[in-house]
Phi, psi and omega in degrees: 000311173318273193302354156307259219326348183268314183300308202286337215268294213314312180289302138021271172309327190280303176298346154198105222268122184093344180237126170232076193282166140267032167273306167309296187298334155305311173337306191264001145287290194318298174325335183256349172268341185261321138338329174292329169064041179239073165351280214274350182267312215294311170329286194319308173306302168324302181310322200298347193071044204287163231239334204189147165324327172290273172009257154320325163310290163314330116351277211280017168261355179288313199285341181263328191280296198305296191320293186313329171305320182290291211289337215249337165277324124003275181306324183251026180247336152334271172308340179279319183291352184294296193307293176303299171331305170304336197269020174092035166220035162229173177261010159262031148314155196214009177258156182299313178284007181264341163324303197294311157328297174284295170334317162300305179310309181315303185300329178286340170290000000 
């Protein structure tokens, strides 16, 4: 994202050379939100209201550090449930003490 954002200045520049207004810097938040070719992220951004490319910038690496962050928990809140299935808290256990378990379950009927 940074080098979008590098990008978006640089041509900024090249397209008006010397001006530095906020007609540009809106230009180049939109250009740089639109760019993202992410709808629902571009939304997300949008709402914060971000003031200048920098801005915006700053926004959407937060909205990524969070994301990754949702997704990366996500996952290991997976794998801890895999694990515990594996480890004897299912009924396909295959460890000794979930044997002794169904045997015991087995006997009381």
């Amino acid at each position: 994202m940074r080098e979008l954002a590098h990008d978006v200045r640089r041509l900024m520049t090249l397209a008006y050379p010397g001006e530095q207004s906020c007609l540009s810097e809106h230009i180049a938040r939109a250009g740089f939100l639109s760019a993202l070719a992410d709808p629902e992220f571009e939304l997300m951004i949008r709402a914060r209201k971000p003031v200048d490319l920098d801005d915006a910038l700053k926004i959407a690496h937060r909205f990524e550090v969070f994301k990754s962050v949702v997704e990366s928990s996500t996952f290991m809140r997976f794998r801890v449930n895999r694990q515990a299935t594996k480890f004897g808290f299912s009924e396909k256990s295959t460890s000794e003490s979930g044997k002794r378990e169904r045997r015991q379950q087995q006997g009381q009927s």
